[in-house]
C-alpha positions as CSV (number, residue, x, y, z in Angstrom):
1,X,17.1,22.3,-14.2
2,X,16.1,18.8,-12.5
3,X,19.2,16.4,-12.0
4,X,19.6,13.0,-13.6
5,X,21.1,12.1,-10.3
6,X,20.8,12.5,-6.5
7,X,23.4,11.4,-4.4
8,X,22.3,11.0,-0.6
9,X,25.0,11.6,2.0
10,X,23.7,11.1,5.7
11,X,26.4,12.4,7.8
12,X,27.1,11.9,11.7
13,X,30.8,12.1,13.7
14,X,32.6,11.4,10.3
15,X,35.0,14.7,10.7
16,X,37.9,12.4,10.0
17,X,36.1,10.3,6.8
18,X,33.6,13.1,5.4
19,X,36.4,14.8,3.6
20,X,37.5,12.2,1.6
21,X,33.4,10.5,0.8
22,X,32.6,13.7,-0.7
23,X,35.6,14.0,-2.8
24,X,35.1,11.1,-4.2
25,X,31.3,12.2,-4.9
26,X,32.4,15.8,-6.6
27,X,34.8,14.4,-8.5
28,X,32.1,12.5,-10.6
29,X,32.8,11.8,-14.0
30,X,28.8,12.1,-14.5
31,X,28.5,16.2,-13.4
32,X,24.6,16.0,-13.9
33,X,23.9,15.1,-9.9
34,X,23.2,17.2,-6.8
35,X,25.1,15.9,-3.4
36,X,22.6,16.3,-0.5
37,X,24.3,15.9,3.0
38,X,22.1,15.7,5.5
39,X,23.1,17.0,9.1
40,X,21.9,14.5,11.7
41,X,23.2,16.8,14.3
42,X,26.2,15.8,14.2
43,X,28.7,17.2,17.6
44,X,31.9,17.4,15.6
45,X,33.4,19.1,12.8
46,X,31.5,17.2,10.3
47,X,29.2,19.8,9.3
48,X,32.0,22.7,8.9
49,X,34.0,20.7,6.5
50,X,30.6,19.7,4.6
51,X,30.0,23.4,4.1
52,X,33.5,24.3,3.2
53,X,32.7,21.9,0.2
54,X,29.3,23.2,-0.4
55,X,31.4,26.8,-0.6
56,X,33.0,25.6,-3.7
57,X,30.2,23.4,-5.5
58,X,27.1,24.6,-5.7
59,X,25.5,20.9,-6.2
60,X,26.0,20.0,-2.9
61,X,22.4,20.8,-0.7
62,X,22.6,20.8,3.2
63,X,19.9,19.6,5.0
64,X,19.7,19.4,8.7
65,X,17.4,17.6,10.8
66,X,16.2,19.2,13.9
67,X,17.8,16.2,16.4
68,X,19.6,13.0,16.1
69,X,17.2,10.7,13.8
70,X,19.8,8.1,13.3
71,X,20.9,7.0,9.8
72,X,17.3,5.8,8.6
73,X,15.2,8.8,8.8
74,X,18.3,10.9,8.2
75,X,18.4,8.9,4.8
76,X,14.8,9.9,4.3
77,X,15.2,13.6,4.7
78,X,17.9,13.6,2.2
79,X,15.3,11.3,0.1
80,X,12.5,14.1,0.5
81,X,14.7,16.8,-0.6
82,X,15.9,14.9,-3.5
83,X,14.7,16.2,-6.8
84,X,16.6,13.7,-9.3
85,X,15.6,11.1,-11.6
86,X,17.1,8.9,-9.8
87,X,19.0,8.6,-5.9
88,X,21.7,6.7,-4.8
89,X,22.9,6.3,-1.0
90,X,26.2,7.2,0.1
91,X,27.8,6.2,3.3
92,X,29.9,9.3,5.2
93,X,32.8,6.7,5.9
94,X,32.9,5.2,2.6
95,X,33.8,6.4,-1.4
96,X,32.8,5.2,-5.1
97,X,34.7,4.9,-7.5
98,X,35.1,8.3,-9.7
99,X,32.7,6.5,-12.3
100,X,30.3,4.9,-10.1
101,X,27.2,6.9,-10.7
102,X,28.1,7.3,-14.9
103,X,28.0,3.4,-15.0
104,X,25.0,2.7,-12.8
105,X,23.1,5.2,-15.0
106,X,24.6,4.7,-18.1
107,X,23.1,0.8,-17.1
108,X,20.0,2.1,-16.3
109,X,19.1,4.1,-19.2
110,X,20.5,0.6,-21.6
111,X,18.2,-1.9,-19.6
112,X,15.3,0.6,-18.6
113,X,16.0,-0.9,-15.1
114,X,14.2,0.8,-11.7
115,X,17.1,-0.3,-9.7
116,X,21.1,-1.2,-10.8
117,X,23.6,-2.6,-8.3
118,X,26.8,-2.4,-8.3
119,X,29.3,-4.2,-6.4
120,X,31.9,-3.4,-3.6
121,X,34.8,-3.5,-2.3
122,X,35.4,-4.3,1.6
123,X,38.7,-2.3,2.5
124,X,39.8,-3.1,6.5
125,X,42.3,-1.3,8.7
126,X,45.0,-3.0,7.8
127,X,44.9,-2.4,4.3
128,X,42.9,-5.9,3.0
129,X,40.1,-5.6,1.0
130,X,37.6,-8.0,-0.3
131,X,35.0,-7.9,-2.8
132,X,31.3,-8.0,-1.0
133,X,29.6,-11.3,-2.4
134,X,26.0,-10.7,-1.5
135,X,25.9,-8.6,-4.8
136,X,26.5,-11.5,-6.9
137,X,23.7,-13.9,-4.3
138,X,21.6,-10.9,-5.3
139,X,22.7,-11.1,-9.4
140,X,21.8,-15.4,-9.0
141,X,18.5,-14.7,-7.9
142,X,17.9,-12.2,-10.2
143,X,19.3,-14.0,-13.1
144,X,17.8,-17.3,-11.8
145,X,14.6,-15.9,-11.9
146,X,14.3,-16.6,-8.1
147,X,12.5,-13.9,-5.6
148,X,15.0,-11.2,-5.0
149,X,13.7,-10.9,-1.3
150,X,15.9,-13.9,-1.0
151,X,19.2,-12.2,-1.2
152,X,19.2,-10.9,2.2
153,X,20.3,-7.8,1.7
154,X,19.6,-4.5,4.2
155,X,21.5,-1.9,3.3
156,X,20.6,1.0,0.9
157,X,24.4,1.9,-0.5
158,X,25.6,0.5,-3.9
159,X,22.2,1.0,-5.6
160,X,21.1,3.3,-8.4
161,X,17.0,3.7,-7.8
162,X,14.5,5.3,-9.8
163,X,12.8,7.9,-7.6
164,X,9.3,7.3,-9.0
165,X,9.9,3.6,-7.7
166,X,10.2,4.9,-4.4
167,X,7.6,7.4,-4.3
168,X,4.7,5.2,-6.2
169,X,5.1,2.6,-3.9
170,X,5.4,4.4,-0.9
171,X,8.6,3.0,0.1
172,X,10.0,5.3,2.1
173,X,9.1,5.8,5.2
174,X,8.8,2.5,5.6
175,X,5.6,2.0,8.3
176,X,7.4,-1.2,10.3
177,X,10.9,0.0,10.7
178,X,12.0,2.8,9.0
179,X,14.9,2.6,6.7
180,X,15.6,-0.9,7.6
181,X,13.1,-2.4,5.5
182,X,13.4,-0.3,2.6
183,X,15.4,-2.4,0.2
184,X,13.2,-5.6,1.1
185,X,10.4,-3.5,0.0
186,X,12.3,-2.1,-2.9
187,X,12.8,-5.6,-4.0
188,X,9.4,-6.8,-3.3
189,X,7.9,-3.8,-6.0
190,X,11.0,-3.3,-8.2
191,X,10.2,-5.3,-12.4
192,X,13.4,-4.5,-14.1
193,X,16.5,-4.8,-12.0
194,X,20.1,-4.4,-13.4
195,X,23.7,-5.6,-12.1
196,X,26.9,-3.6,-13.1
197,X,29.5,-6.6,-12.2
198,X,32.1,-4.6,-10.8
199,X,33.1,-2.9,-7.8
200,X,32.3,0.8,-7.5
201,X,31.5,1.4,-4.1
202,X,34.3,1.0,-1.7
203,X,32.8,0.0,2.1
204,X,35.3,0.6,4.7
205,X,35.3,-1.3,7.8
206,X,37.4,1.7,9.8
207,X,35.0,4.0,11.7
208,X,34.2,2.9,15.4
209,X,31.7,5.2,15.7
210,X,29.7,3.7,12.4
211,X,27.2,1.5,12.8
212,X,28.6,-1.9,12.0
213,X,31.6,-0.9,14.3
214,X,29.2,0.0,16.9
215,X,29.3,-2.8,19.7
216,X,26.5,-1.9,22.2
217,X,23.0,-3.3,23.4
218,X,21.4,-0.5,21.6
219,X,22.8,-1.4,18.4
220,X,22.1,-4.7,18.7
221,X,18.6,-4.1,19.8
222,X,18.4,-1.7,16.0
223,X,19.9,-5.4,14.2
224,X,17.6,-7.4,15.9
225,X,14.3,-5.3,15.3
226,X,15.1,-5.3,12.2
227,X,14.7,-9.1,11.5
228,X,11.7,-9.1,13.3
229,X,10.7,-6.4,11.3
230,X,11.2,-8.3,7.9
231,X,9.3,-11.0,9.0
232,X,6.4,-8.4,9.9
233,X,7.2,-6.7,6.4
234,X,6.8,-10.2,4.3
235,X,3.4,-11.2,6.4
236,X,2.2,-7.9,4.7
237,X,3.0,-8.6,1.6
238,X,0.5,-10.2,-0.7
239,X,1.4,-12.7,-3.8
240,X,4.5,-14.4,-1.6
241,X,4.2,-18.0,-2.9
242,X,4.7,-19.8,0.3
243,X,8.1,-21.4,-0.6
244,X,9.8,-18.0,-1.1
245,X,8.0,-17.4,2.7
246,X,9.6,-20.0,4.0
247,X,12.8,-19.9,2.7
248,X,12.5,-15.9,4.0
249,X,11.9,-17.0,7.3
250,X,14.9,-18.8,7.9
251,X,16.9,-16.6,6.1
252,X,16.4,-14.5,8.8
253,X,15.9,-16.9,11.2
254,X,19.8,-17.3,10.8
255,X,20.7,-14.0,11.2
256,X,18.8,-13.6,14.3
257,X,20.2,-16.3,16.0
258,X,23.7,-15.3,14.7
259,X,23.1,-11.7,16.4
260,X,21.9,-14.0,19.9
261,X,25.1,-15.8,19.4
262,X,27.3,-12.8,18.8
263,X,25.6,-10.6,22.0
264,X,26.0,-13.9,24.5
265,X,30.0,-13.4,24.2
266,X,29.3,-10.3,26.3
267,X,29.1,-10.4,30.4
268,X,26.0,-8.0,30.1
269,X,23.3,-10.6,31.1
270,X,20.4,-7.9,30.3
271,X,21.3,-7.6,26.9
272,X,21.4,-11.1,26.5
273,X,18.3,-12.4,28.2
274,X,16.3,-9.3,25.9
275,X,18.0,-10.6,23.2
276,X,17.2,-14.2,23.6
277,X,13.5,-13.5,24.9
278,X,13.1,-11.7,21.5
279,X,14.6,-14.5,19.5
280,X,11.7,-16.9,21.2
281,X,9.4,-14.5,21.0
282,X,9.2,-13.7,17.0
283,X,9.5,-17.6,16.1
284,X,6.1,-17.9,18.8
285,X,4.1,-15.2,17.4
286,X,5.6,-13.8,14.1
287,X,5.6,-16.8,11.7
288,X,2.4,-16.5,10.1
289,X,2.1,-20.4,9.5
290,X,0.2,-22.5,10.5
291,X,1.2,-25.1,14.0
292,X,1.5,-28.2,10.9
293,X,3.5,-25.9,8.5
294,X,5.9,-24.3,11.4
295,X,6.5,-27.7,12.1
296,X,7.4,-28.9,9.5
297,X,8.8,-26.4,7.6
298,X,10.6,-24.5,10.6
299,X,10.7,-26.3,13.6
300,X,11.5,-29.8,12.8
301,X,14.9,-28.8,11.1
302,X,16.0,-26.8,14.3
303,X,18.7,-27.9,16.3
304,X,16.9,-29.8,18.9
305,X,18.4,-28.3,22.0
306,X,17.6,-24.6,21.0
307,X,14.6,-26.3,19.5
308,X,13.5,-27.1,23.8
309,X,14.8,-23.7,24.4
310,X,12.2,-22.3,22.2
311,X,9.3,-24.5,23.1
312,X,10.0,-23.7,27.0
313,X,10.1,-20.3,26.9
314,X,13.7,-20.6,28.5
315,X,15.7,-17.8,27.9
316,X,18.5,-19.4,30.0
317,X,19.2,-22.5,28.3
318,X,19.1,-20.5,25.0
319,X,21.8,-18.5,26.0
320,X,23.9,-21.0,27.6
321,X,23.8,-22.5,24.2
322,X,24.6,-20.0,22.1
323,X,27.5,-18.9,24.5
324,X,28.8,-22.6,24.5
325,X,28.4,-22.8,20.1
326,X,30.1,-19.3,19.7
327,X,32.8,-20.5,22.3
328,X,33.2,-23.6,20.3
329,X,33.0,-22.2,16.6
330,X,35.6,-19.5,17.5
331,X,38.1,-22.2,18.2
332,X,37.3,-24.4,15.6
333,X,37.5,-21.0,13.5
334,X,41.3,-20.4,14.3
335,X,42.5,-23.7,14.3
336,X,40.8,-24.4,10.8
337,X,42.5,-21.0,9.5
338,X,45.8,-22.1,10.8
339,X,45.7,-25.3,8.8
340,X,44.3,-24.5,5.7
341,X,46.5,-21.0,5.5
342,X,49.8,-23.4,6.3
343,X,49.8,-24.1,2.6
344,X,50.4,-20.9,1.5
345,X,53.6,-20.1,0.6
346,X,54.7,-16.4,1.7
347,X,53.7,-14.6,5.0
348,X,52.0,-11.6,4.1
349,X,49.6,-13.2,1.7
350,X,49.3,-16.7,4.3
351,X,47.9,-14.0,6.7
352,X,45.5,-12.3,4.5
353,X,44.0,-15.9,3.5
354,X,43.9,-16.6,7.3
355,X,41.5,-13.8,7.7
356,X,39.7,-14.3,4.7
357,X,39.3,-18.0,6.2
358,X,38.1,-16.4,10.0
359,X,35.7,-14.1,7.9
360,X,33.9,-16.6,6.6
361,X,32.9,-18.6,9.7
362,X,31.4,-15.3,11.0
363,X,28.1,-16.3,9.1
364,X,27.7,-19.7,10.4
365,X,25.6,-20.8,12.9
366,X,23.6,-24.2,14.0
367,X,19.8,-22.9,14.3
368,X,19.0,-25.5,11.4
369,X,20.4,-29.2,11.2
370,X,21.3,-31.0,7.9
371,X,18.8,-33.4,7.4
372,X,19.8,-34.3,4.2
């Protein structure tokens, strides 16, 4: 009998988180899903406690792929196996809520929507948690009848997706990049698209060996090919009016130069010249614009000092810039914090609104100027 649901679970050096993920996955109040966990050779104990599970519930399906593929094409080997209506993504490290997959299809099947989100909770070490805002960006676009490829959004977790979606459209693999691009694609195809306005998936921010804890050149290199890879993805897109292009662009414009900023507060001067000669290199030959409308629309509201950098070719002054404004909006971070968390009455909770305060700088960067 075919499943309603299929609920992906890449796995990789999660002995320690694995356990409790799928716990939180058999325990399901919706018992129509299989659990596929897919082995991307992983060197601990990960798969022995997967099976022990498997042991006991026959819905879980292991699949193994023949070497490390990383998280995207592990993704996609649970995807191909997948025989339910409709697949969510699970992180090993992270839970959903014992409802989650009841209320994103129960939402589903009300709205007739291809794709539901849900939203989710941030937990930290030290026991803080957060509520993840880019679902509701995502919910303003969609409600505001803007492009949802404007909600800058990567990841796969926290959506409910009709298969046929995925398989009509030929979404996955994704020809540029892999998994990377898949929900930029997903939102490019998807007509009816649903928000459950709660949190259900719970993202922890624990694992060092997970991805976003993962502080190396060659995860770096895996951020930053993926923003040149969704400008790649949106020049093969027809139908893009050119505002939503724009505004796309230096979407992820941002982030790029946010990833340059990040890597030039390392010593490692190889990462950071590949870093920064990729940064120049996408805005030179990836912008499919023309030399008036880059201008204008682009180039004249960058910052005019990384604005020479770019024009020179010179990696060096590019990174002696981004050093100097991570340098600068780290202090002005903490000093900010301190004064605006002073107000706050008792300790415990004048700390968490500190961090909450240092958190939000982390998006900020000066690759455009006001010119308002």
């Amino acid at each position: 009998m075919t499943p309603k649901v299929s609920v992906i679970i890449p796995f990789y050096n999660v002995e320690k988180y694995i356990g409790r993920c799928l716990q939180s996955v058999v325990g399901q109040s919706f018992d129509d899903i299989e659990i596929i966990c897919v082995d991307d050779c992983s060197p601990d104990d990960s798969l022995r406690i997967v099976q022990k599970y498997a042991s006991f519930d026959k819905r879980i399906k292991i699949v193994s792929n023949p070497r490390n593929l990383r998280l995207g094409k592990a993704r996609e080997a649970g995807f191909f196996a997948a025989n339910g209506e409709y697949v969510t993504f699970v992180d090993s490290d992270d839970t959903i809520s014992f409802d989650y997959v009841e209320r994103l299809y129960n939402k589903a099947k009300e709205t007739d929507a291809e794709v539901v989100k849900a939203n989710a909770k941030i937990i930290f070490k030290n026991g803080y948690s957060m509520i993840k805002e880019e679902s509701e960006l995502i919910n303003q676009n969609f409600t505001n009848g803007k492009s949802l490829l404007l909600s800058n959004w990567f990841d796969l977790w926290g959506f409910l997706i009709r298969k046929d979606l995925i398989v009509d459209n030929k979404i996955m693999p994704d020809a540029i990049n892999g998994d990377d691009c898949c929900i930029v694609r997903i939102f490019y195809y998807v007509k009816k698209f649903a928000i459950v306005d709660e949190a259900f998936y719970y993202y922890y921010y624990e694992n060092e060996n997970s991805f976003s804890g993962t502080m190396n050149y060659a995860s770096f290199k895996i951020r930053y090919d993926c923003v040149s890879s969704q400008i790649q993805l949106i020049n093969s897109f027809e139908n893009v009016d050119k505002d939503t292009y724009i505004a796309f662009v230096k979407i992820h414009l941002k982030n790029a130069y946010d990833m340059v900023k990040t890597i030039c507060q390392y010593t490692n001067k190889e990462w950071e010249t590949l870093i920064a000669n990729e940064f120049i290199r996408v805005i030179n030959d990836e912008i499919k614009l023309t030399s008036d409308e880059k201008q204008k629309y682009i180039l004249d509201l960058i910052d005019k000092d990384i604005l020479m950098a770019i024009n020179t070719c010179d990696t060096a002054i590019l990174i002696k810039l981004a050093q100097r404004q991570a340098k600068s909006a780290g202090k002005f971070a903490r000093l900010w914090a301190r004064i605006v968390s002073s107000f706050v009455p008792f300790k415990e909770a004048r700390i968490k609104f500190r961090n909450k305060v240092l958190r939000s700088f982390s998006f900020e960067n000066l690759l455009f100027t006001d010119k308002s």
